[in-house]
N, C-alpha and C positions, 0 to 999 in steps of 0.2 A: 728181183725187187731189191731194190740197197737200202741198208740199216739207214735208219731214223738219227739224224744228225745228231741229235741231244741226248738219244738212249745211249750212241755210240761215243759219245764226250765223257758221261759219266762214267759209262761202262769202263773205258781205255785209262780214265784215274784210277779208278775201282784196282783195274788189274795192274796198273802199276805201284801201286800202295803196297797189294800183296806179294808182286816182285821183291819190293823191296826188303819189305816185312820177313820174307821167308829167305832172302841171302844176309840179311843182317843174323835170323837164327843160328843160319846155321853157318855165318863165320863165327859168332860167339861159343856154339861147340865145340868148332873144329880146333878153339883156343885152348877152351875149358877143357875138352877131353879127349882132343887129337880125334882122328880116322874112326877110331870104336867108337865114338859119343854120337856120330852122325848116320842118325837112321831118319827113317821116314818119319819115323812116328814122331819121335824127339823134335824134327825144324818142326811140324805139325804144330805139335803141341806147345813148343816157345814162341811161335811164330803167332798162335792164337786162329790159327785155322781147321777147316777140314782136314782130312787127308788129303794129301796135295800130291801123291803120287800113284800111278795105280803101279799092283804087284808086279807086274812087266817091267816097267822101269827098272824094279829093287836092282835089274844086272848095272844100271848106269852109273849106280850109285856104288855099288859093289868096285868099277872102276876106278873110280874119284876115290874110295878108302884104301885102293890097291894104292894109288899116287901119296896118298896121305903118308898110307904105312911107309912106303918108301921113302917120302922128304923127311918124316921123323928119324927113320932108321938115321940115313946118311945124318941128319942136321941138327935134331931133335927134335922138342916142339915145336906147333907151327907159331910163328911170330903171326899178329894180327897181319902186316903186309902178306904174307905166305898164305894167310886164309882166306885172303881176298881174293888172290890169286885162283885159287880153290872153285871160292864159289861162282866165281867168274865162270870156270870150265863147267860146273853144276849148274850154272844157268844157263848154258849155250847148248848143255845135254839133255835140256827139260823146256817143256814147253807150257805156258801157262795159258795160252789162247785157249778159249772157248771154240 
């Protein structure tokens, strides 16, 4: 049976809104407080959603603050460009589909 045209239009805004919503938090972290400021819980809650990750992921994310730690080490903080960069690979390692 295929999704309902119009459940699946708004639906597909829906999840794009919190795409958005949730790499906007958490490049604003990864400004504000580098690699440590960015946990699940934190884009969560600035983001203005649920939990948006389940505990399994937490190693993905564990990766993306291995990268962090190291671009600050070498560079320092991350520049807003640098955290786009970021949450770019944070979004390609995380799935928001239903």
């Amino acid at each position: 049976m295929s999704p309902r045209p119009y459940a699946t239009g708004r639906r597909r805004a829906s999840a794009d809104a919190t795409k958005r919503r949730v790499l906007a938090a958490g490049r604003d972290l990864l400004v504000a407080h580098g690699g440590k400021g960015l946990t699940v819980y934190a884009v969560a809650a600035r983001a203005g959603v649920a939990r948006i990750l389940r505990a399994a992921d937490e190693h993905r994310l564990d990766a993306v603050r291995h990268i962090v730690r190291r671009l600050t080490e070498q560079h320092g903080r991350p520049s807003p460009a640098t955290a786009d960069d970021v949450a770019l690979v944070l979004f390609s390692l995380t799935s928001f589909e239903s």
